[in-house]
KEKE-269346 format. One record per residue: residue number from 1; residue in one letter; x, y, z of N, C-alpha, C in turn. Coordinates in nm, 2 decimals, always signed. Example, Ala and Ser with C-alpha at 12.3 -4.5 7.8 and 13.67 -1.06 7.14 Angstrom:
REM residues 2
  num  residuo     nxx     nyy     nzz    caxx    cayy    cazz     cxx     cyy     czz
    1        A   +1.32   -0.57   +0.78   +1.23   -0.45   +0.78   +1.32   -0.33   +0.78
    2        S   +1.28   -0.22   +0.71   +1.37   -0.11   +0.71   +1.29   +0.00   +0.79
REM end
This chain:
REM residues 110
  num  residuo     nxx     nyy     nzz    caxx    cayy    cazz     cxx     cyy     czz
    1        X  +10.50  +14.65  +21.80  +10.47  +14.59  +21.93  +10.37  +14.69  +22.00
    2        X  +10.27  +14.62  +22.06  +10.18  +14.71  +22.15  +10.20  +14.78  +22.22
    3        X  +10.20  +14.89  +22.30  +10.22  +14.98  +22.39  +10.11  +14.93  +22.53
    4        X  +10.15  +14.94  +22.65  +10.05  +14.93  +22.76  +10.13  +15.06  +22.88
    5        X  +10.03  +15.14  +22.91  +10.05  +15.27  +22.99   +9.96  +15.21  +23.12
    6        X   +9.99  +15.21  +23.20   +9.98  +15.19  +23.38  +10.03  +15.24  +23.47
    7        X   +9.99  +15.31  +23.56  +10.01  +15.32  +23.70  +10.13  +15.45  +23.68
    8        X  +10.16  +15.55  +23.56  +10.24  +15.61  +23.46  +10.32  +15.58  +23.42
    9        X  +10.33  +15.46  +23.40  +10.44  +15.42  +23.29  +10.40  +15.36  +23.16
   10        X  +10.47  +15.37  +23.05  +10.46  +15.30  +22.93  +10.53  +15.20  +22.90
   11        X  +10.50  +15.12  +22.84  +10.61  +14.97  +22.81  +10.56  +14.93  +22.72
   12        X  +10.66  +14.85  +22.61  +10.59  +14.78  +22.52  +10.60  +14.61  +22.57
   13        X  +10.50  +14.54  +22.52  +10.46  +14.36  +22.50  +10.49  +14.31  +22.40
   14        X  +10.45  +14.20  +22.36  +10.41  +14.13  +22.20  +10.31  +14.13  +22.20
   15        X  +10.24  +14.11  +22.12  +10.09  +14.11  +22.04  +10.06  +14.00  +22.11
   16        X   +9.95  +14.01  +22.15   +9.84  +13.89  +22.21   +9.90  +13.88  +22.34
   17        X   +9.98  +13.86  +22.40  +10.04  +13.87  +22.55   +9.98  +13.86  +22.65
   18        X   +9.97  +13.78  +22.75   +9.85  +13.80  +22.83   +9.86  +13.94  +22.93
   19        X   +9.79  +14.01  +22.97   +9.75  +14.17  +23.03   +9.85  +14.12  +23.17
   20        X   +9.79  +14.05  +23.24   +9.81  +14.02  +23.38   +9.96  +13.99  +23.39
   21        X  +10.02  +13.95  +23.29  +10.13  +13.88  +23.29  +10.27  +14.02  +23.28
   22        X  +10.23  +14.06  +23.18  +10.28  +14.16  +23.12  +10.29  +14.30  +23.21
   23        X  +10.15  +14.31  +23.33  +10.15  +14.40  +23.45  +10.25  +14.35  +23.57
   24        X  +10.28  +14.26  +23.55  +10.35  +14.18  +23.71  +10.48  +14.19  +23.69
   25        X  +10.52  +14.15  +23.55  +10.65  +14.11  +23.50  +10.73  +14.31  +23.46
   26        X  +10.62  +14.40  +23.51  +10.70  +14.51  +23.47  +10.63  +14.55  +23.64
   27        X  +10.62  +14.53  +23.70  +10.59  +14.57  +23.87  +10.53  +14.61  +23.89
   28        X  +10.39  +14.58  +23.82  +10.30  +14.69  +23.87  +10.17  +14.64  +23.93
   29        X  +10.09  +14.76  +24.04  +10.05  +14.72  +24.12   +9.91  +14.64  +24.08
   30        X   +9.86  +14.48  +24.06   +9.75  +14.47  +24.02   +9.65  +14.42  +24.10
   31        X   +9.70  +14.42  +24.24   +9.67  +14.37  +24.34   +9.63  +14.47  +24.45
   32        X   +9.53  +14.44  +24.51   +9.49  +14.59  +24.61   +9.48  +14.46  +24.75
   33        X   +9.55  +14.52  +24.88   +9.53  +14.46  +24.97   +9.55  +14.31  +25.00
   34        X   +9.52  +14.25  +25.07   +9.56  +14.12  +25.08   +9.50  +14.02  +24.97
   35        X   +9.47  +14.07  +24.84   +9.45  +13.97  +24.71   +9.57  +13.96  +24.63
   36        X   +9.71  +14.01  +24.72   +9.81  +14.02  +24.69   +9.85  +13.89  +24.66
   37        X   +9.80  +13.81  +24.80   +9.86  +13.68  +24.87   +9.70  +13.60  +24.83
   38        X   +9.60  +13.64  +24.83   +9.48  +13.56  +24.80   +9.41  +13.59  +24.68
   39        X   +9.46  +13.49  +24.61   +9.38  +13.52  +24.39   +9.39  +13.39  +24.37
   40        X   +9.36  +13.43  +24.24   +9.37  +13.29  +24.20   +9.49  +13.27  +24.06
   41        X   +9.57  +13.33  +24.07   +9.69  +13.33  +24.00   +9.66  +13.33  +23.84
   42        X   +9.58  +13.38  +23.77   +9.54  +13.38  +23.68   +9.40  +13.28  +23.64
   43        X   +9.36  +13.22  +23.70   +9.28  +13.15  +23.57   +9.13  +13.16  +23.59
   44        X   +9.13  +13.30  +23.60   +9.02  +13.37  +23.63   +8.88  +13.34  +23.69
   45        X   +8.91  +13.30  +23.81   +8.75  +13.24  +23.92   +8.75  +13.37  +24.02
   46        X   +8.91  +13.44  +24.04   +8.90  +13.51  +24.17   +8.82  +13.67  +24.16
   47        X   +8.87  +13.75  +24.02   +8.80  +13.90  +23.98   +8.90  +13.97  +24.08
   48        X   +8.97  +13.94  +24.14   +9.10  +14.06  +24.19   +9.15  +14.16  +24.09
   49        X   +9.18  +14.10  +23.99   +9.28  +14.15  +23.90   +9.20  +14.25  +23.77
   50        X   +9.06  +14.29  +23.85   +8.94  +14.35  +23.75   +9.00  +14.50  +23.71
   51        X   +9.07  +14.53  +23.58   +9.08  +14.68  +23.58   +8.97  +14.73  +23.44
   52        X   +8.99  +14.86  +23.47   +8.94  +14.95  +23.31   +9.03  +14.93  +23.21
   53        X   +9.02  +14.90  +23.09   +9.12  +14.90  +23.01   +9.03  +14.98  +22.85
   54        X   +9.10  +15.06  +22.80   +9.12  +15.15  +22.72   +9.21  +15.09  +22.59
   55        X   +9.16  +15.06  +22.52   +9.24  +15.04  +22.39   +9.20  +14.89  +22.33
   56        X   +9.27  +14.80  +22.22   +9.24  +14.70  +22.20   +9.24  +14.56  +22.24
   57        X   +9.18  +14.50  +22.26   +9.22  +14.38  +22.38   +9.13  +14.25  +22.30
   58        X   +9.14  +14.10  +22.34   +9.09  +14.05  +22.29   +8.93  +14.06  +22.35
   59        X   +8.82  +13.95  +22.32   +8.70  +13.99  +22.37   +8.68  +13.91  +22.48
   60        X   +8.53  +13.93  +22.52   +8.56  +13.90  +22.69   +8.51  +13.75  +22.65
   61        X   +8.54  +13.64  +22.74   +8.50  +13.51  +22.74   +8.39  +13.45  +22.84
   62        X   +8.34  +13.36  +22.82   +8.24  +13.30  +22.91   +8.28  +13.31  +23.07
   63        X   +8.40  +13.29  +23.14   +8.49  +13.24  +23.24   +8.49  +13.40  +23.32
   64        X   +8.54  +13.50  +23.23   +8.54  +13.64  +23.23   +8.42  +13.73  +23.26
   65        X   +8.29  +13.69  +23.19   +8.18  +13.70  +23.14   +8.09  +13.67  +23.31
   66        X   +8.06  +13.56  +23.33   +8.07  +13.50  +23.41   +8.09  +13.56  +23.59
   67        X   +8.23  +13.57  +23.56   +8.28  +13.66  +23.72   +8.27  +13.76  +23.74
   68        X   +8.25  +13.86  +23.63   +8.25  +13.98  +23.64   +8.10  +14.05  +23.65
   69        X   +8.02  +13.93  +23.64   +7.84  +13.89  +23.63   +7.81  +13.90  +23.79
   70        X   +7.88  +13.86  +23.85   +7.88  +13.82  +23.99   +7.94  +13.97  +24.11
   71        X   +7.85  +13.97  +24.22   +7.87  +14.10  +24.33   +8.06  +14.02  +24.38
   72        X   +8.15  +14.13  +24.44   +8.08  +14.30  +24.43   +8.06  +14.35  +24.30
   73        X   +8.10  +14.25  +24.17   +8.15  +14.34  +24.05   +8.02  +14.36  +23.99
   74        X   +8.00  +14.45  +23.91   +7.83  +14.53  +23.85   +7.88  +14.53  +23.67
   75        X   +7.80  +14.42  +23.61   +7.86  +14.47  +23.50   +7.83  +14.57  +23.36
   76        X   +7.80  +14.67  +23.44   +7.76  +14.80  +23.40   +7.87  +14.89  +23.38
   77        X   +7.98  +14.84  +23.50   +8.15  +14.91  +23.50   +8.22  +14.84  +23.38
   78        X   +8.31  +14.94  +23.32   +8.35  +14.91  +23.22   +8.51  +14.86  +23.31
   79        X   +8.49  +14.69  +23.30   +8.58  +14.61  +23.39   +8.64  +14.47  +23.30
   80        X   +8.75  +14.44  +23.33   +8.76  +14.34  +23.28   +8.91  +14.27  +23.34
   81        X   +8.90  +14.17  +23.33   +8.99  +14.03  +23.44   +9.11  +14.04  +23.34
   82        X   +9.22  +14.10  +23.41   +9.33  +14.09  +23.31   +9.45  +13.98  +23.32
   83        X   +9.39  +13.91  +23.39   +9.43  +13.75  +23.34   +9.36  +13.70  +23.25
   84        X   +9.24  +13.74  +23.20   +9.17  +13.66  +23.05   +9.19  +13.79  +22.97
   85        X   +9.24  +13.86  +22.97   +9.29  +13.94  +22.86   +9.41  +13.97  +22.77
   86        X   +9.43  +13.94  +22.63   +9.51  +13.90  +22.52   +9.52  +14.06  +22.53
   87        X   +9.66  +14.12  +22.50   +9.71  +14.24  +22.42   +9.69  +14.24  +22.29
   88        X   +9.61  +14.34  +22.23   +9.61  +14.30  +22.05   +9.61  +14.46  +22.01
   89        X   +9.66  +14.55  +22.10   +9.70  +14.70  +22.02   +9.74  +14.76  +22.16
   90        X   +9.77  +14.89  +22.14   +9.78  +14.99  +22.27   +9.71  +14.98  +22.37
   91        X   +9.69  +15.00  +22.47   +9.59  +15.00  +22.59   +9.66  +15.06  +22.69
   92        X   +9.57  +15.11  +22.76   +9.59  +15.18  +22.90   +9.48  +15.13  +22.96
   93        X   +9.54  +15.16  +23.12   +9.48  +15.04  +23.23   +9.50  +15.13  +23.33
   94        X   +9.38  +15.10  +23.42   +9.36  +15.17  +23.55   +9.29  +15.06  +23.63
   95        X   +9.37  +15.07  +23.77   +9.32  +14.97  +23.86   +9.25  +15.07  +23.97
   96        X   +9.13  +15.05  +24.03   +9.05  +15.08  +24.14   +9.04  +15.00  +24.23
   97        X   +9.01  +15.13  +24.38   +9.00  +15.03  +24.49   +8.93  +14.94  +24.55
   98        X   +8.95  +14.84  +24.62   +8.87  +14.75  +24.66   +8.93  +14.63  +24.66
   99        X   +8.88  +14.54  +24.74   +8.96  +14.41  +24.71   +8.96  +14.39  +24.58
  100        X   +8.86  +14.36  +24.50   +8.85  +14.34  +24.41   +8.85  +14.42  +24.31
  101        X   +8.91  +14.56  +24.30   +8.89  +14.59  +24.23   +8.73  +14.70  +24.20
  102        X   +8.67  +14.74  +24.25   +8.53  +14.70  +24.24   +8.49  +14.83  +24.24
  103        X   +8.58  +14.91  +24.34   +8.52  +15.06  +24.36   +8.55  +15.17  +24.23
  104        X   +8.48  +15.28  +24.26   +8.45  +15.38  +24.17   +8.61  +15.49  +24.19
  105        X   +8.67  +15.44  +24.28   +8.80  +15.51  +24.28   +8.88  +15.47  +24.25
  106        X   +9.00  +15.55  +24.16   +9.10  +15.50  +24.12   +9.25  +15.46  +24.20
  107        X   +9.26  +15.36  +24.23   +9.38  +15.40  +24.28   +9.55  +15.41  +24.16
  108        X   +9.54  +15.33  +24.09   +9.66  +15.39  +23.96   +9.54  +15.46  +23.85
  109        X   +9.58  +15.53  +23.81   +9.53  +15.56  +23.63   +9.64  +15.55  +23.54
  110        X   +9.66  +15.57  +23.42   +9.74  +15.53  +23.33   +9.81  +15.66  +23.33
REM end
């Protein structure tokens, strides 16, 4: 079973699992500020839920591709929507500030 390290803790998933799911369902913060209450609950239009992720993950999709194409996000940051992201090995995850996610500071690291 995969390993995912956030915000310092470790947990394991099942393989392929969706990211977003697997962060909420162990409490952890993936939400900065009032995108707490305003997202789009996974099905990736909103880019709230944008972290760094480190390790193996599935690849990024058109939908993912797409929003993370779009200001504030720069897709030059190594970012990705973890509501469109499959677990497929260990990873660690760091979420930054900003509504979206977006800034150069961290607020969890792994």
């Amino acid at each position: 079973m995969p390993e995912v390290t956030a915000q310092g803790r470790t947990f394991q998933c099942e393989m392929g699992e969706n990211l977003r799911h697997v962060l909420l369902q162990q409490g952890i913060d993936l939400y900065n500020s009032q995108a707490r209450l305003i997202n789009c609950h996974g099905i990736g239009t909103c880019g709230t839920c944008a972290v760094e992720i480190e390790g193996e993950v599935s690849e990024m999709g058109w939908r993912e591709r797409g929003r993370l194409s779009l200001p504030p996000h720069d897709p030059t940051q190594n970012r990705r929507l973890a509501c469109q992201v499959s677990v497929l090995g260990n990873v660690r995850v760091t979420k930054y500030d900003g509504f979206w996610g977006q800034s150069d500071r961290p607020v969890h690291t792994p």
